[in-house]
C-alpha positions as CSV (number, residue, x, y, z in Angstrom):
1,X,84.6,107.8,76.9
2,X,87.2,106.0,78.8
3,X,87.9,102.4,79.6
4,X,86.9,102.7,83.6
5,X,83.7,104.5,82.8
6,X,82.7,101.8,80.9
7,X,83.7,99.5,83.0
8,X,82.1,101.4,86.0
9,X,78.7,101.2,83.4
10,X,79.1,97.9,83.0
11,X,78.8,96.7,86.7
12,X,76.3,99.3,87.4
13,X,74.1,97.4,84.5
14,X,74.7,94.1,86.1
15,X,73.6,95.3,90.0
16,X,70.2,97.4,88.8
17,X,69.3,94.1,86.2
18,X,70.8,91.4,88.2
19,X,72.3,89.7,84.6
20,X,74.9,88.3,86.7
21,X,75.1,85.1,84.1
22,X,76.3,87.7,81.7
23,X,80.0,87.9,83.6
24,X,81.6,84.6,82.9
25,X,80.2,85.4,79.1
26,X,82.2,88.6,79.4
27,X,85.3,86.9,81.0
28,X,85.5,83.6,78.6
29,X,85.6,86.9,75.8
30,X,88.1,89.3,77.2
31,X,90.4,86.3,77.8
32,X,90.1,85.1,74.3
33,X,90.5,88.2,73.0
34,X,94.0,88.7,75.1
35,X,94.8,85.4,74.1
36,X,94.8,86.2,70.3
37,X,96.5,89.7,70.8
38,X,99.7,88.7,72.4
39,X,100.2,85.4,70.3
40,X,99.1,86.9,67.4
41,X,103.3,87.7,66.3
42,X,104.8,85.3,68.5
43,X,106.5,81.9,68.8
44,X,103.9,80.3,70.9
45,X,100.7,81.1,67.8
46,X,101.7,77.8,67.0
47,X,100.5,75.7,70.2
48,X,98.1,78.0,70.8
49,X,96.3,77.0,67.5
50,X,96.1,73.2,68.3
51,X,93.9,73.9,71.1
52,X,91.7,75.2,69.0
């Protein structure tokens, strides 16, 4: 299964069952979980982890 056709599955979900509260949820979590990937070997891990 690709990454679009979940996607694609994904949005399909949210028009049929109108959960449209469910896409800052989704958001707020993808951008955490960018957030930890690219400091998680850098020089910024430090500054990052005072805001938390």
């Amino acid at each position: 299964m690709s990454k679009l056709s979940i996607l694609k599955e994904f949005w399909g979900f949210l028009k049929v069952r109108k959960k449209w509260w469910l896409t800052p949820i989704v958001m707020v979590l993808v951008l955490l979980g960018f957030l930890i990937v690219t400091t998680q070997s850098s020089a910024v891990a430090p500054f990052i982890y005072t805001l938390f």
